[in-house]
PDB file of N, CA, C and O in Angstrom, chain B, residues numbered from 101:
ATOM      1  N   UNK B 101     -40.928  -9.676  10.698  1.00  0.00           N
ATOM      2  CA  UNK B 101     -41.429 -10.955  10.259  1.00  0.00           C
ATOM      3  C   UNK B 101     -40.318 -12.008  10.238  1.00  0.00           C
ATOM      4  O   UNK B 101     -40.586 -13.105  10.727  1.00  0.00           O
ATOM      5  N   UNK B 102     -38.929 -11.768   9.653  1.00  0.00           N
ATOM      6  CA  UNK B 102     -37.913 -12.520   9.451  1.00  0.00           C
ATOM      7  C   UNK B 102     -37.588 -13.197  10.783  1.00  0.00           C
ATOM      8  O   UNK B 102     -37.429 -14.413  10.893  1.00  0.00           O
ATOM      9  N   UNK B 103     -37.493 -12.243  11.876  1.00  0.00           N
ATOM     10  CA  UNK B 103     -36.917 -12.495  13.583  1.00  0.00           C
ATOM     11  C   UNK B 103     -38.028 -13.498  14.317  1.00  0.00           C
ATOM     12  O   UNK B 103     -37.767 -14.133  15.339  1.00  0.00           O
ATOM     13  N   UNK B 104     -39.401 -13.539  13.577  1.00  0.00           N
ATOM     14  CA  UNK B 104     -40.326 -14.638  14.238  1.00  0.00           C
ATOM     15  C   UNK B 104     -39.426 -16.153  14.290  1.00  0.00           C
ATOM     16  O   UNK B 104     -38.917 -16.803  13.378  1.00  0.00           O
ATOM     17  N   UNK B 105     -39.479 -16.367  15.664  1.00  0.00           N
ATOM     18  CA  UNK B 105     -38.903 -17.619  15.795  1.00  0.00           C
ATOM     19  C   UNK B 105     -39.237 -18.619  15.019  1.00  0.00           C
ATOM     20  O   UNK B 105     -38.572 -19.400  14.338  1.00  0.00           O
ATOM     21  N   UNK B 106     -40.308 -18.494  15.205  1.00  0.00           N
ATOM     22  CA  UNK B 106     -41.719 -19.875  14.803  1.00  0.00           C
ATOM     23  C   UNK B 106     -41.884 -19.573  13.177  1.00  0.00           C
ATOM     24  O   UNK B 106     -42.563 -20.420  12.597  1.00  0.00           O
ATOM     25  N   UNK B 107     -41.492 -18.759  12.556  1.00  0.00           N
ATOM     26  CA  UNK B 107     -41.187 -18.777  10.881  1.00  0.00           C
ATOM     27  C   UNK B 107     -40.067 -19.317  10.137  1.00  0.00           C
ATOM     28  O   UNK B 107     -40.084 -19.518   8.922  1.00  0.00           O
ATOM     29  N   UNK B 108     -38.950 -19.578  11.026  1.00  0.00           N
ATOM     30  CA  UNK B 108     -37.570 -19.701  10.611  1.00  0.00           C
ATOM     31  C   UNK B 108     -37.564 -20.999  10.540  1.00  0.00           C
ATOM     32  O   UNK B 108     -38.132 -21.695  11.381  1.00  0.00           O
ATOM     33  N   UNK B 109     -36.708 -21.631   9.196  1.00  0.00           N
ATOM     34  CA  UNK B 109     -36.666 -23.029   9.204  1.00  0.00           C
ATOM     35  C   UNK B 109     -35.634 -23.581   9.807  1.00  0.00           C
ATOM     36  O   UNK B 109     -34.542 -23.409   9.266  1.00  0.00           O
ATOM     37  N   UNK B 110     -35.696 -24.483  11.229  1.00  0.00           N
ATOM     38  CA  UNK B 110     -34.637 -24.920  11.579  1.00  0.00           C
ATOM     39  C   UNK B 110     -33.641 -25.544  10.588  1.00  0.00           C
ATOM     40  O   UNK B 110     -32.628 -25.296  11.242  1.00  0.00           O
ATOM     41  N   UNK B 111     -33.381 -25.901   9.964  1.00  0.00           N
ATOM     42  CA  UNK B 111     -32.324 -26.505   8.971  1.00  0.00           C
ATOM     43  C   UNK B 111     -31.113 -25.052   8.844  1.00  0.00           C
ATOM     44  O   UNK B 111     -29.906 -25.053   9.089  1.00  0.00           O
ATOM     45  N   UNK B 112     -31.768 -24.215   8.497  1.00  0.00           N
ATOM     46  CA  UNK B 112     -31.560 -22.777   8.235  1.00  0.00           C
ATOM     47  C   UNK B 112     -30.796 -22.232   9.020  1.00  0.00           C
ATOM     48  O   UNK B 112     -29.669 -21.801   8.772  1.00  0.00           O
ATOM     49  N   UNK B 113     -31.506 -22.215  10.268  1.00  0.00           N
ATOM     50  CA  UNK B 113     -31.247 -21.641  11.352  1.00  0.00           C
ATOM     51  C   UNK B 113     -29.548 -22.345  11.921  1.00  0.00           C
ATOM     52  O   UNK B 113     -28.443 -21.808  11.990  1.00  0.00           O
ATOM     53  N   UNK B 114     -29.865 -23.290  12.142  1.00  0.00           N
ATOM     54  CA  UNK B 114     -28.456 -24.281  12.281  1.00  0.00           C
ATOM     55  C   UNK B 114     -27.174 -24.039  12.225  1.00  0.00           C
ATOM     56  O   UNK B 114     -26.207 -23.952  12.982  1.00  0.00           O
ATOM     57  N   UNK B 115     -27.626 -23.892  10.319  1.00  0.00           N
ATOM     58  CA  UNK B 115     -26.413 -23.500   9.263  1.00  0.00           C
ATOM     59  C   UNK B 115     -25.992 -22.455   9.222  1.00  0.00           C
ATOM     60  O   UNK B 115     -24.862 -22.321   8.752  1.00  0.00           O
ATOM     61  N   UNK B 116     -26.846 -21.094   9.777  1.00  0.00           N
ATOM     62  CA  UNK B 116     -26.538 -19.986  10.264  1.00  0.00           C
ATOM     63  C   UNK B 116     -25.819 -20.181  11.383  1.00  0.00           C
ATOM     64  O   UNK B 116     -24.775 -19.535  11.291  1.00  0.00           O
ATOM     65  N   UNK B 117     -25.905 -20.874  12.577  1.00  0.00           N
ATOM     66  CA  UNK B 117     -25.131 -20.774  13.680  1.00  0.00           C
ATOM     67  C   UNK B 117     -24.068 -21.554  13.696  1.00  0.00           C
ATOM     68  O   UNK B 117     -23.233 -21.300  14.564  1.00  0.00           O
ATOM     69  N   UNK B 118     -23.781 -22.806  12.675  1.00  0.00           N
ATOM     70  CA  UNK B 118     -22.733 -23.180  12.462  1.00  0.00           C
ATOM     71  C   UNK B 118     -21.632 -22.461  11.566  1.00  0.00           C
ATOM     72  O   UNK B 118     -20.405 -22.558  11.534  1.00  0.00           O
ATOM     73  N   UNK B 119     -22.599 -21.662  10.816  1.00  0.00           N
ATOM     74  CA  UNK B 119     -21.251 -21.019   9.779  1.00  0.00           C
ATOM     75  C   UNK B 119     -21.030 -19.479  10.549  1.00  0.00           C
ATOM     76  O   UNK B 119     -20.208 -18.648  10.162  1.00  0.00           O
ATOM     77  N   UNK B 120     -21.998 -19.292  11.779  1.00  0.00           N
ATOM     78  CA  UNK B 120     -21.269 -18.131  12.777  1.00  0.00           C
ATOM     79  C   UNK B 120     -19.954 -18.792  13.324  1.00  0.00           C
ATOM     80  O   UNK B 120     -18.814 -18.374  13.121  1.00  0.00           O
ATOM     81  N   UNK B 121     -20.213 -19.592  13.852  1.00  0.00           N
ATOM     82  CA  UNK B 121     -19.138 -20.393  15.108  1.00  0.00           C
ATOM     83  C   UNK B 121     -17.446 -20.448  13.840  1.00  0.00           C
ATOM     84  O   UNK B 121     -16.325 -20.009  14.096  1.00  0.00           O
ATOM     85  N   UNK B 122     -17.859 -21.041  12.749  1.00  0.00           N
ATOM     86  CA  UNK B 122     -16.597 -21.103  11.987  1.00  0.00           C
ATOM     87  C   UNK B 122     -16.110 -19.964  11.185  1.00  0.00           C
ATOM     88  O   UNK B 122     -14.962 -19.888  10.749  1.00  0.00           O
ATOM     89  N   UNK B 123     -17.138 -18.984  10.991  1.00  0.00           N
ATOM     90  CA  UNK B 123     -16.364 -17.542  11.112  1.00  0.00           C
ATOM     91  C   UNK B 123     -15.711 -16.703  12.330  1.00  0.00           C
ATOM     92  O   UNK B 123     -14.851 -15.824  12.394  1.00  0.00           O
ATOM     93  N   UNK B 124     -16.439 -17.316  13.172  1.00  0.00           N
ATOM     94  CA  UNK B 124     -15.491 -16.648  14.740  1.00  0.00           C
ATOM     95  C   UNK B 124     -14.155 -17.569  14.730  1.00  0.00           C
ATOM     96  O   UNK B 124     -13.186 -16.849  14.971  1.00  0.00           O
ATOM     97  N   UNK B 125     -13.904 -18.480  14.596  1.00  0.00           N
ATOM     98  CA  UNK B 125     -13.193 -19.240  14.253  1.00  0.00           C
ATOM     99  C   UNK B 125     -11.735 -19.254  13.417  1.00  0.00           C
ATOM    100  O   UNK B 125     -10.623 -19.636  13.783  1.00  0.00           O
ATOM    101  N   UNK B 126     -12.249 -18.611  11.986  1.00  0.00           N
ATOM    102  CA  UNK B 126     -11.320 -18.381  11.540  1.00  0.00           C
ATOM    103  C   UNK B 126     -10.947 -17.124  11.612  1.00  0.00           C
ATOM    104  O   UNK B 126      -9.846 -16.859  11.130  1.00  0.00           O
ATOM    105  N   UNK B 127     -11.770 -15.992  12.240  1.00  0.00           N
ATOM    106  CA  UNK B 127     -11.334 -14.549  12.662  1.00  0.00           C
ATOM    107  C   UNK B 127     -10.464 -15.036  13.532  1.00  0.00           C
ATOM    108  O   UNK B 127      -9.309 -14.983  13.111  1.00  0.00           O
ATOM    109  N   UNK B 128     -10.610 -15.576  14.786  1.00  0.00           N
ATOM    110  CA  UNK B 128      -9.379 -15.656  15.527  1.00  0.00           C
ATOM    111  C   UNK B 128      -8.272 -16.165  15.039  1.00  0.00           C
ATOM    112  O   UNK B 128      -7.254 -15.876  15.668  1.00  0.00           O
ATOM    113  N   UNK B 129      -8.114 -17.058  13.803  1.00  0.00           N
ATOM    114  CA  UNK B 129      -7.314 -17.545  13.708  1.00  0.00           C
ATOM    115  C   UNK B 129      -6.250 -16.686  13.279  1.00  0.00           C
ATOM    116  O   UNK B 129      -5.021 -16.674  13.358  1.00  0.00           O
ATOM    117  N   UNK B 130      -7.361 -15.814  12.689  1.00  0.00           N
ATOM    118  CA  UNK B 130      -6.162 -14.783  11.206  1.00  0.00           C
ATOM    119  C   UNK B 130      -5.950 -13.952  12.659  1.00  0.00           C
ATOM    120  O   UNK B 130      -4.817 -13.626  13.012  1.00  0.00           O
ATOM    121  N   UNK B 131      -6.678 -13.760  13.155  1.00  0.00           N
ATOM    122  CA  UNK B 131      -6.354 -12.540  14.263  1.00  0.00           C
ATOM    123  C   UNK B 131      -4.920 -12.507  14.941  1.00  0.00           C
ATOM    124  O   UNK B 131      -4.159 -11.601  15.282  1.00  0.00           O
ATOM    125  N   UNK B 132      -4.885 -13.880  14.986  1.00  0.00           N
ATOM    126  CA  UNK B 132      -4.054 -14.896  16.299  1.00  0.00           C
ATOM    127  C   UNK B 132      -2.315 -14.499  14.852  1.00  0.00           C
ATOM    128  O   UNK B 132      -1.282 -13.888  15.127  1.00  0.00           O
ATOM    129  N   UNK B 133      -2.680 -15.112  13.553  1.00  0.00           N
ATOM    130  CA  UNK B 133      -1.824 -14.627  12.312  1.00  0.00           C
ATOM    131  C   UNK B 133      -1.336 -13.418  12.141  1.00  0.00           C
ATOM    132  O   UNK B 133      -0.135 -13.345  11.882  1.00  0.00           O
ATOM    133  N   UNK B 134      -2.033 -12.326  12.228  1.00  0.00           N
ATOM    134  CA  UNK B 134      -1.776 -11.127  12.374  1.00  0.00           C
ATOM    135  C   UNK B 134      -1.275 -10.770  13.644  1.00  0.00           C
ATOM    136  O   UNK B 134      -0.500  -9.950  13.153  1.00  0.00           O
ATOM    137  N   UNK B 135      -1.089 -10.694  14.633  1.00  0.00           N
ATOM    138  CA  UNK B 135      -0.241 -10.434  15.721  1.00  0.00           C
ATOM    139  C   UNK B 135       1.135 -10.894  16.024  1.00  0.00           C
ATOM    140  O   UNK B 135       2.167 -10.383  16.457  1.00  0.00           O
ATOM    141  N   UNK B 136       0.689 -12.220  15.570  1.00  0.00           N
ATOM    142  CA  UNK B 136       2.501 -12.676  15.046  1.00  0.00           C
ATOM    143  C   UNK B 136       3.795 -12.219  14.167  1.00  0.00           C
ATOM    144  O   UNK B 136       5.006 -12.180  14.384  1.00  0.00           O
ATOM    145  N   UNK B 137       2.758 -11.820  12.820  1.00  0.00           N
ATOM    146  CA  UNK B 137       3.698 -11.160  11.872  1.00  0.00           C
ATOM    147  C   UNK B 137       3.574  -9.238  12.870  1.00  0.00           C
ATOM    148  O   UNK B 137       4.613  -8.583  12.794  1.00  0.00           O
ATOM    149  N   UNK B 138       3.112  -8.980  13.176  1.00  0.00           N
ATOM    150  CA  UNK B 138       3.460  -7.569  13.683  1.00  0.00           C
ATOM    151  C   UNK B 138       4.029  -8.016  14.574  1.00  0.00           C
ATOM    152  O   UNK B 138       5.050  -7.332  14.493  1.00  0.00           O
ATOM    153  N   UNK B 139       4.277  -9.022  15.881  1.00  0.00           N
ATOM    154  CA  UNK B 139       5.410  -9.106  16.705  1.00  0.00           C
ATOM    155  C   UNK B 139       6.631  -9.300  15.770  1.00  0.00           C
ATOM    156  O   UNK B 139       7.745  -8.913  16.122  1.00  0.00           O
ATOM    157  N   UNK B 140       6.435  -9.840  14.700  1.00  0.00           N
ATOM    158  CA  UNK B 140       7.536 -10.513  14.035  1.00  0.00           C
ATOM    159  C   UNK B 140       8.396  -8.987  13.381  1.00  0.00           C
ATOM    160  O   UNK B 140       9.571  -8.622  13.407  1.00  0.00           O
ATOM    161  N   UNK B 141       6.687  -8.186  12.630  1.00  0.00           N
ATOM    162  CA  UNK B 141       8.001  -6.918  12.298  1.00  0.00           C
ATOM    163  C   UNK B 141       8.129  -5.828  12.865  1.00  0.00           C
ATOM    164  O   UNK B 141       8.235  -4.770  12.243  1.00  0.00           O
ATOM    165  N   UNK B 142       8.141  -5.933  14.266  1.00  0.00           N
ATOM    166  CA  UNK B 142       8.272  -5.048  15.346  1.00  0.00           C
ATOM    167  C   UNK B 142       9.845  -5.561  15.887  1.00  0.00           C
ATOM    168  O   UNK B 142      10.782  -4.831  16.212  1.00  0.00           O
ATOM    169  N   UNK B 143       9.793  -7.116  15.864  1.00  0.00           N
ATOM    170  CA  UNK B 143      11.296  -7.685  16.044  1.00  0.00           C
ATOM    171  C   UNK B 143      12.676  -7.609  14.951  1.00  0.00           C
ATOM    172  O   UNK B 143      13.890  -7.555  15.146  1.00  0.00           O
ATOM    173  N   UNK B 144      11.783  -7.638  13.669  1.00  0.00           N
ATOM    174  CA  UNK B 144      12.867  -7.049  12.343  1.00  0.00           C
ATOM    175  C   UNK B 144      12.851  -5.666  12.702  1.00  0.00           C
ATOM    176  O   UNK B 144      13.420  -5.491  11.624  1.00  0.00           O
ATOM    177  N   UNK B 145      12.765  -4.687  13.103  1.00  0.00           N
ATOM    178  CA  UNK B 145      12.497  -3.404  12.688  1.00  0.00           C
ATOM    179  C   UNK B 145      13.228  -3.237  13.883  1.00  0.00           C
ATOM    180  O   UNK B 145      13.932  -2.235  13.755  1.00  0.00           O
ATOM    181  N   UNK B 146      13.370  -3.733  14.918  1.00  0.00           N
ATOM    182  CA  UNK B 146      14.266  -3.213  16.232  1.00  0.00           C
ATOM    183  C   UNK B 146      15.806  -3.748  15.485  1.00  0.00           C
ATOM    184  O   UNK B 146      16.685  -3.053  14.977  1.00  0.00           O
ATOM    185  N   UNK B 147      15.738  -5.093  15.630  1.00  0.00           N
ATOM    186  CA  UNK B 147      17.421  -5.065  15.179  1.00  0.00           C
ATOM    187  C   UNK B 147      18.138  -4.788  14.112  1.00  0.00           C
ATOM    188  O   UNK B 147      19.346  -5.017  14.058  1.00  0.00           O
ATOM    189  N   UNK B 148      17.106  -3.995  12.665  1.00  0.00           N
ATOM    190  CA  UNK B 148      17.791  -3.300  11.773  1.00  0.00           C
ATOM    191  C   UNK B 148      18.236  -1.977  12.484  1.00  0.00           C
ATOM    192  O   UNK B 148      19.318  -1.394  12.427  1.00  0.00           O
ATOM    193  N   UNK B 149      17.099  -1.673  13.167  1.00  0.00           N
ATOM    194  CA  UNK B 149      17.969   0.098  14.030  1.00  0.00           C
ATOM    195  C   UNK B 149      18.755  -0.165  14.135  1.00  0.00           C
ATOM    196  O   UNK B 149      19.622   0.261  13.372  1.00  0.00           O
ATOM    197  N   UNK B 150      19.169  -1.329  15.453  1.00  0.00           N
ATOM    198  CA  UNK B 150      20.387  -1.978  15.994  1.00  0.00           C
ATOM    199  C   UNK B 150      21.551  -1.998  14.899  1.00  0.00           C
ATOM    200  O   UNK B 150      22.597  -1.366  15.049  1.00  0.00           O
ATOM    201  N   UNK B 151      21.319  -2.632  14.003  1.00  0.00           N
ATOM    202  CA  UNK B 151      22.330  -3.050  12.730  1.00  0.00           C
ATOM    203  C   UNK B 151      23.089  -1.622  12.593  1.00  0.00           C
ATOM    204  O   UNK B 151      24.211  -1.354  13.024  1.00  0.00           O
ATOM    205  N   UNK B 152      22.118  -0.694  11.820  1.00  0.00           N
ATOM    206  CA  UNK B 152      21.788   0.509  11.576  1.00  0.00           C
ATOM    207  C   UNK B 152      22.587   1.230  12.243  1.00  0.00           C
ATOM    208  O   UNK B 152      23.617   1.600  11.679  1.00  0.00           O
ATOM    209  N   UNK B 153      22.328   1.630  13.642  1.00  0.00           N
ATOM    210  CA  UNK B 153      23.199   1.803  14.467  1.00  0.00           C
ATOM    211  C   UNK B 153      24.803   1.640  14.748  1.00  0.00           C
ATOM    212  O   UNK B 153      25.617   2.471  15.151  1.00  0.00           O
ATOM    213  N   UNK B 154      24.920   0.618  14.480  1.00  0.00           N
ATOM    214  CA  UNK B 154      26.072  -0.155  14.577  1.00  0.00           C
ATOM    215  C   UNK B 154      26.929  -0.005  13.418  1.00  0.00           C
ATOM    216  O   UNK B 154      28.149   0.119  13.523  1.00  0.00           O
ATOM    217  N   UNK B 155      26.345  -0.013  12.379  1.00  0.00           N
ATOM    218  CA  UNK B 155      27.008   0.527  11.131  1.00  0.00           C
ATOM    219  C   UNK B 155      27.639   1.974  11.497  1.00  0.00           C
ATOM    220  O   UNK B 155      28.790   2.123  11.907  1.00  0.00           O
ATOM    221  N   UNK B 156      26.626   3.101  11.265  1.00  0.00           N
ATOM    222  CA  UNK B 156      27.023   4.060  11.036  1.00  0.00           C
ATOM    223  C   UNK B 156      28.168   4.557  12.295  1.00  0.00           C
ATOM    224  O   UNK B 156      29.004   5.407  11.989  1.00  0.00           O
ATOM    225  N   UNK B 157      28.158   4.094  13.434  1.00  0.00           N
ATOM    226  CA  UNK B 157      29.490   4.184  14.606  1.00  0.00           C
ATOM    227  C   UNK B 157      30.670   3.289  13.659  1.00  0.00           C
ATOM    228  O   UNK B 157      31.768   3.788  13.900  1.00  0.00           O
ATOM    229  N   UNK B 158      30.746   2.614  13.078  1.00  0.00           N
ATOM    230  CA  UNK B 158      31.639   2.166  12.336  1.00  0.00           C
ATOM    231  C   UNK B 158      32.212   2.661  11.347  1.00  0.00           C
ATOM    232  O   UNK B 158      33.430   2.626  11.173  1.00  0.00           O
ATOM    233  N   UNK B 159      31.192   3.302  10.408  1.00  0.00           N
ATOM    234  CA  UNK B 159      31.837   4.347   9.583  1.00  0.00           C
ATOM    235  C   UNK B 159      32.446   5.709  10.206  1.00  0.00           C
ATOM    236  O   UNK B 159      33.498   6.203   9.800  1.00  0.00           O
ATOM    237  N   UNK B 160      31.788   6.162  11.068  1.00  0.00           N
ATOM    238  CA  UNK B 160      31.953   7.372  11.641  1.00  0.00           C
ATOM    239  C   UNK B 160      33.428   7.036  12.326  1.00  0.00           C
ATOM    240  O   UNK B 160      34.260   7.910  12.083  1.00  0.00           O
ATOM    241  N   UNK B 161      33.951   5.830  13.212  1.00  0.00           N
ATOM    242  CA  UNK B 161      34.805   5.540  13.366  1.00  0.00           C
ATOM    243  C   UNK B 161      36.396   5.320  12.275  1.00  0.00           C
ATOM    244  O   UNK B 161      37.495   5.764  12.608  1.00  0.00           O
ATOM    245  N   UNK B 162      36.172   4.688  11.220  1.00  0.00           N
ATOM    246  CA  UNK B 162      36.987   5.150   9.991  1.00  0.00           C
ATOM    247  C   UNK B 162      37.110   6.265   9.411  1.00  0.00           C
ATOM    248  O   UNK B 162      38.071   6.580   8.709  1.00  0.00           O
ATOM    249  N   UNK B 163      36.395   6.776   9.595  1.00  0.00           N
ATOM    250  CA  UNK B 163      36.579   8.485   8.910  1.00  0.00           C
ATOM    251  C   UNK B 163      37.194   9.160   9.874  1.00  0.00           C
ATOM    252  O   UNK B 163      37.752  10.191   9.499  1.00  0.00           O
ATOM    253  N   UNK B 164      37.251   8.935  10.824  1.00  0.00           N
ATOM    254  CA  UNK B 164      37.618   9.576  12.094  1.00  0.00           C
ATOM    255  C   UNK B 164      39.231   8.818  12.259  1.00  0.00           C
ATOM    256  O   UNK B 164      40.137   9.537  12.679  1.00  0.00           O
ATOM    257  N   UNK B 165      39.511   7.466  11.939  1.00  0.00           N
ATOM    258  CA  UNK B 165      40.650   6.926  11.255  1.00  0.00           C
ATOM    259  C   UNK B 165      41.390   7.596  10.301  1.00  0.00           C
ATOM    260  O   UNK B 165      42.540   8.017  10.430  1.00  0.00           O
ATOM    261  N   UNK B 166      40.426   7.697   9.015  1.00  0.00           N
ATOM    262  CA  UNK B 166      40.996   7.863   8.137  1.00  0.00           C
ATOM    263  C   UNK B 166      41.637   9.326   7.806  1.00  0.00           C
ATOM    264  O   UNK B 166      42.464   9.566   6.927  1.00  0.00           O
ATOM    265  N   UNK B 167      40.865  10.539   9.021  1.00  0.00           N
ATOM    266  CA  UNK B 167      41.058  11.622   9.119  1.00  0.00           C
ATOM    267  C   UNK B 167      42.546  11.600   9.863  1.00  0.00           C
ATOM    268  O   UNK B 167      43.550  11.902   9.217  1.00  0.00           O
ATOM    269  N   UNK B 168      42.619  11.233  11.224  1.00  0.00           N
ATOM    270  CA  UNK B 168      43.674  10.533  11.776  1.00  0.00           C
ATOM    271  C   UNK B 168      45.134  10.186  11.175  1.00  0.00           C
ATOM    272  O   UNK B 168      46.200  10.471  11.720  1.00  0.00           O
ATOM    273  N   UNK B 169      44.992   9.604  10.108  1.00  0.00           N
ATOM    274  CA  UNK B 169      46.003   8.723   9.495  1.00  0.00           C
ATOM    275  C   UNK B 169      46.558  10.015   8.849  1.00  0.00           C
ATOM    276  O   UNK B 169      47.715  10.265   9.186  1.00  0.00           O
ATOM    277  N   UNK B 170      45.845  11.096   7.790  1.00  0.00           N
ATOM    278  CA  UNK B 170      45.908  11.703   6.692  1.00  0.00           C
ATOM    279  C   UNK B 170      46.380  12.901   7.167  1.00  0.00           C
ATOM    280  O   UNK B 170      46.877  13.791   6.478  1.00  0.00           O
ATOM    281  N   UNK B 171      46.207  12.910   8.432  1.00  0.00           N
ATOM    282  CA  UNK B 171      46.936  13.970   8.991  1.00  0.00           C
ATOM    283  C   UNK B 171      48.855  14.009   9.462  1.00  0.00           C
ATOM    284  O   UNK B 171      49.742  14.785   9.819  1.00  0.00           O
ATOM    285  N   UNK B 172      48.569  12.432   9.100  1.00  0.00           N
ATOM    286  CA  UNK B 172      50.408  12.472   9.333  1.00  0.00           C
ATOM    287  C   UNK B 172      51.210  11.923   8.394  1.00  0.00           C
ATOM    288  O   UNK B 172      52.435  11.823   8.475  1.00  0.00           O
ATOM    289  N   UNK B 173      50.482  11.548   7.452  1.00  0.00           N
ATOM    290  CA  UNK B 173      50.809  11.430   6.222  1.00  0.00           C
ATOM    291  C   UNK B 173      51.895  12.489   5.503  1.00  0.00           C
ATOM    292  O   UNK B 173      52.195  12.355   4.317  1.00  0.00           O
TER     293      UNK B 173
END
């Protein structure tokens, strides 16, 4: 009964297809929001490895110094 064309009040009907269009709308928007921040922490999360990385060859390098040194001490 509801899906009868000829029952539905255009006014109704309208406001239904306008407040579809601005929910597709703002889905893309957040959608479009959300892909950014995951590029964004896909881009933090690579150059902390990097950091990460880079650190621990640095320590590993001083100890390897400091082993070095203590041996002729």
């Amino acid at each position: 009964m509801m899906n009868n064309q000829a029952h539905i009040d255009p006014e109704l009907h309208a406001f239904v297809k306008q407040d579809r269009i601005r929910l597709f709308t703002e889905r893309n928007e957040f959608k479009a929001l959300a892909e950014n921040f995951e590029r964004d922490l896909y881009n933090t999360k690579y150059r902390s490895r990097n950091v990460i990385g880079i650190l621990m060859f640095i320590i590993v390098v001083l100890i390897g110094v400091i082993a070095y040194v203590s041996n002729f001490s």
